[in-house]
C-alpha positions as CSV (number, residue, x, y, z in Angstrom):
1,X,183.4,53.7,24.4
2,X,186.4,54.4,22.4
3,X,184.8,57.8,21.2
4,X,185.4,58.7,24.9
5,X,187.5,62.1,25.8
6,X,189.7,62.5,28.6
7,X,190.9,65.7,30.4
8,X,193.2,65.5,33.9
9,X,194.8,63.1,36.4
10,X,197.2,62.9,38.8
11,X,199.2,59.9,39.4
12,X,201.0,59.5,42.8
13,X,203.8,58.6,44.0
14,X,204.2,55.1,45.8
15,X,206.5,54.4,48.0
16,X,207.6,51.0,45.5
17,X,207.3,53.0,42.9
18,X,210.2,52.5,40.2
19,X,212.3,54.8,37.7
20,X,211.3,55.6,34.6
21,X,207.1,55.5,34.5
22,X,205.7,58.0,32.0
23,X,202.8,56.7,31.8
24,X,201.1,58.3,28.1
25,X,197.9,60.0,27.9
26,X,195.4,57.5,26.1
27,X,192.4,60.2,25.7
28,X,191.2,63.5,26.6
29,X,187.9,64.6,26.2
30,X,185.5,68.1,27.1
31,X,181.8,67.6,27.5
32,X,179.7,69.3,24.7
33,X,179.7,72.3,26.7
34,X,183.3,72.6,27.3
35,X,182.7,72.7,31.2
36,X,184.1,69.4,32.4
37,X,186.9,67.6,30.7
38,X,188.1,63.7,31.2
39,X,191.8,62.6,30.6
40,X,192.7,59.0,30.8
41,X,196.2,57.7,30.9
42,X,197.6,54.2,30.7
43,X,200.7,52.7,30.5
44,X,203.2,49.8,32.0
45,X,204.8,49.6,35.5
46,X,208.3,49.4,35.6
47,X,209.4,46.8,37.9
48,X,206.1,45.1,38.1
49,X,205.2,44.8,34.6
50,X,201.8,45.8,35.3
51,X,199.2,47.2,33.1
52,X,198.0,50.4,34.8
53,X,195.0,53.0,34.1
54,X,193.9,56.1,35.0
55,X,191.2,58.6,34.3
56,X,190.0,62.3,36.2
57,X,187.0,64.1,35.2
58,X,187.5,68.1,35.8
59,X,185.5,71.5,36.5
60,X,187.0,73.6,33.5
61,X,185.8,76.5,35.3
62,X,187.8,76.0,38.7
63,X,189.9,73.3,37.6
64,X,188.6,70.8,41.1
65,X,188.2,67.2,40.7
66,X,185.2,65.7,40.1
67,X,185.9,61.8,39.4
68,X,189.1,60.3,39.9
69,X,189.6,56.4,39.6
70,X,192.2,54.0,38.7
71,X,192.9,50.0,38.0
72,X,195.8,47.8,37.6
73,X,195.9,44.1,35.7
74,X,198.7,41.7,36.0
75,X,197.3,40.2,32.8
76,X,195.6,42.3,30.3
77,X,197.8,44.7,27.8
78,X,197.2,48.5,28.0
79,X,194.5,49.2,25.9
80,X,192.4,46.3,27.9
81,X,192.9,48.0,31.2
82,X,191.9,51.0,30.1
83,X,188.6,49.6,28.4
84,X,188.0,47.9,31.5
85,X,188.3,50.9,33.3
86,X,186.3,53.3,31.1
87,X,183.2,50.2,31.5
88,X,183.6,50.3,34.9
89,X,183.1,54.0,35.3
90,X,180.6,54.3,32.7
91,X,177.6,55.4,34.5
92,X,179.4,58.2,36.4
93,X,180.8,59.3,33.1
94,X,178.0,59.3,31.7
95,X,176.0,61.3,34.3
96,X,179.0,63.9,34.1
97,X,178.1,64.3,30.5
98,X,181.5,62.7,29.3
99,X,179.6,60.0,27.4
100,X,179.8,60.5,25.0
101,X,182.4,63.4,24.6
102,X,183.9,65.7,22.1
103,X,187.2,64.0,21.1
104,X,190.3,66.7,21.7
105,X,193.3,66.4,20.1
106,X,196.3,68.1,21.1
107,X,197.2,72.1,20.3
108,X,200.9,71.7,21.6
109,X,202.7,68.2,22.2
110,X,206.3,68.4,23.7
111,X,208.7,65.6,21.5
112,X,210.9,64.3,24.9
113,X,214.2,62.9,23.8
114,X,213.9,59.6,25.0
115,X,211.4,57.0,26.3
116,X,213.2,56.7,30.4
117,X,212.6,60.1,31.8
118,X,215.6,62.2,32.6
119,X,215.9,65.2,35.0
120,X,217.1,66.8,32.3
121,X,213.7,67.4,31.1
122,X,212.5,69.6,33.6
123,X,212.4,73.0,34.9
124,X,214.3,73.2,38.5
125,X,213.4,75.5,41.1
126,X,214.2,79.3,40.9
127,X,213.5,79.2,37.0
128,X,211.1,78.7,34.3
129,X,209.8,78.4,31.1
130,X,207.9,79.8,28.4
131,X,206.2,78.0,25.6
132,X,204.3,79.5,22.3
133,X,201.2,78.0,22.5
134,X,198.8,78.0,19.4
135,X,195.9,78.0,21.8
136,X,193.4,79.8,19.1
137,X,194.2,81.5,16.0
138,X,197.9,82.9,17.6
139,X,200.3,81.5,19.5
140,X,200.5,83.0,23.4
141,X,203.0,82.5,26.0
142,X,202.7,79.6,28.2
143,X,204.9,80.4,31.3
144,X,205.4,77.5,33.6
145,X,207.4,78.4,36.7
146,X,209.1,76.5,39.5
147,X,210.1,77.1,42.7
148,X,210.9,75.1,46.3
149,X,208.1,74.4,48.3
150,X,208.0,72.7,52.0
151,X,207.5,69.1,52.1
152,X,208.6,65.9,54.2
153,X,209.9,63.9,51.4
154,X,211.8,60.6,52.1
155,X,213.7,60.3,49.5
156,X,215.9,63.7,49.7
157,X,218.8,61.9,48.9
158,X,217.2,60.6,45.5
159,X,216.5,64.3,44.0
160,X,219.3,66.2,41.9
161,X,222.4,67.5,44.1
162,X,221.8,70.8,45.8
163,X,217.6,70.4,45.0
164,X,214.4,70.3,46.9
165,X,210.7,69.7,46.7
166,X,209.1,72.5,44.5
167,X,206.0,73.4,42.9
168,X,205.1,75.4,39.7
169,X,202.7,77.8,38.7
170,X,201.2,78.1,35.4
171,X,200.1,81.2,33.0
172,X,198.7,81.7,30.2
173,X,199.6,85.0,28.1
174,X,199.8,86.7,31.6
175,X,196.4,84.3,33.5
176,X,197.7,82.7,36.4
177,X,195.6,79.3,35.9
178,X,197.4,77.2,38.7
179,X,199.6,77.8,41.3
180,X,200.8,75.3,44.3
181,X,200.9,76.9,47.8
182,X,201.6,72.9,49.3
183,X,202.5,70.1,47.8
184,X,199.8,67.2,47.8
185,X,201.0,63.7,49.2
186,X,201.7,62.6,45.4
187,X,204.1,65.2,44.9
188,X,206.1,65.5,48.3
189,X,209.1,64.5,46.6
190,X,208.7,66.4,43.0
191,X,211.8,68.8,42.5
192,X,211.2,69.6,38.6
193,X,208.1,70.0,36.1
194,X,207.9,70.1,32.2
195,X,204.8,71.2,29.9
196,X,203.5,68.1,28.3
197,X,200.7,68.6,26.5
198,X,197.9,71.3,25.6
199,X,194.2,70.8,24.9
200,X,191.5,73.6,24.1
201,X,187.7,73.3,23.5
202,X,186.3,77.0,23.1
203,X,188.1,79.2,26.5
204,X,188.1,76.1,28.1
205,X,191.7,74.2,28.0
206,X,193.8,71.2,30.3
207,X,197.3,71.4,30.5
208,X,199.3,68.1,31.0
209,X,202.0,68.6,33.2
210,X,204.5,66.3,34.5
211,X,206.4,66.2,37.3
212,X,209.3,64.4,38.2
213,X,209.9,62.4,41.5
214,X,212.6,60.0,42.4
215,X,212.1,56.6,41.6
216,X,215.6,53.4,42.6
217,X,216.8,53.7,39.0
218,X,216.2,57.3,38.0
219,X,213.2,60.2,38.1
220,X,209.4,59.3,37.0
221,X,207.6,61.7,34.9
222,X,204.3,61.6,36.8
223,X,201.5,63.9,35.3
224,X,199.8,66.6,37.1
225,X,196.5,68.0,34.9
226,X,195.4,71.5,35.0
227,X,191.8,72.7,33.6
228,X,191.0,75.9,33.1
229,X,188.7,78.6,31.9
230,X,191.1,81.0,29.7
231,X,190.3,85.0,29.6
C-alpha cells in the first residue's frame, strides 16, 4: 500500500476552517500508462488538532475527476489516516489501475519560507508568474496567471486590502493546461495562487497548485491539482 502514487486533489474551504493549513502532499502516483494519476495529501488541522487525509484520482488526458475521497481521525497521527484511507479506497484504486502505481517524485518543488502560510506567497490578481520547469530533458516556462473572478465570498473583509476572489490559468511553454471561468464552492474566497509542485510520467504531468483563502488567524494554502496531457 505504501508503494501507492498519488496525483490531484482539491481541499475546500469550510466555513470553521482555521489559518494556517497547508496540508503536504503524502504521495503522487501515474498508472503504468501515464493516463490517470492519484495524489494523496495529509496533514493536521489547525484549531481542531485533527488528523486529516485526502486523495483524487485524475484523467491525465482532460484533467476531470475520477475518485475523490477524504477522512478525518481525532486519534490517529498522519501517516495512520492516510493508511486508513488508502485501505478503504483500495478496490476503487485498484480498478482505476492505481494499485499498484508507478511512484513519481517531484521535477520542480517550491522551498516556501515558513511553515504558516503567508499572502506573501502568492500571485495576486492582474499579475503572474513564470517558473523554469525541468519537465524533460530542458527546462520550459511554467506561466501561472491570476486574475479576479466573480464569486459570493463571505469573508471579503478577510482577503488582502484592495483584493478580490480570482482564479489563475496555467501554461506550459505556451499550452494553456487549465484555466478557471468560475470559481468552484472551495475556492469562492481564493484571491492568490502559488506553483507548488510539478510531477511528469512521459507527456503526462500534475501540477500542485495552491491557493490561498482566508482563514481567523491568517490565509490557508489550500491545494488545487491540475493533470494534464503536455504537447
Amino acid at each position: 500500500m505504501r508503494a501507492l502514487l498519488t496525483a490531484l486533489t482539491l481541499l475546500t474551504l469550510a466555513p470553521t476552517a482555521l489559518a494556517g493549513d497547508r496540508f503536504g502532499v503524502q504521495q503522487v502516483a501515474f498508472s503504468p500508462d501515464g493516463t490517470r494519476a492519484l495524489v494523496v495529501t495529509g496533514g493536521v488541522q489547525d484549531g481542531s488538532g485533527f488528523s486529516v487525509a485526502a486523495l483524487t484520482a485524475l484523467n491525465t488526458e482532460q484533467g476531470q475527476p475520477l475518485l475523490e475521497a477524504s477522512v478525518r481521525s481525532a486519534t490517529q497521527p498522519v501517516p495512520a489516516t492516510v493508511n486508513t484511507l488508502l485501505v478503504r479506497e483500495h478496490s476503487r484504486l485498484l480498478a482505476l489501475g492505481l494499485l499498484p502505481g508507478r511512484l513519481a517524485r517531484p521535477v520542480y518543488t517550491r522551498t516556501f519560507p515558513a511553515l504558516a502560510p503567508s499572502w506573501a506567497e502568492g500571485t495576486r490578481a492582474g499579475a503572474s508568474t513564470t517558473t523554469p520547469v525541468r519537465l524533460w530533458s530542458r527546462p520550459v516556462p511554467v506561466r501561472l496567471t491570476v486574475r479576479s473572478l466573480p464569486a459570493r465570498c463571505p469573508f471579503l473583509g478577510l482577503l488582502p486590502s484592495g483584493e478580490r476572489p480570482a482564479g489563475f490559468t496555467l501554461t506550459v511553454n505556451g499550452q494553456l493546461v487549465h484555466a478557471d471561468r468560475v470559481l468552484p464552492p472551495g475556492r469562492r474566497c481564493a484571491a492568490r495562487y502559488a506553483l507548488d509542485q510539478v510531477y511528469v510520467q512521459g507527456n503526462r504531468a500534475v501540477f500542485i497548485v495552491r491557493a490561498y483563502t482566508p482563514g481567523f488567524e491568517g490565509p490557508n494554502a489550500d491545494l488545487v491539482i491540475v493533470a494534464a496531457r503536455l504537447q
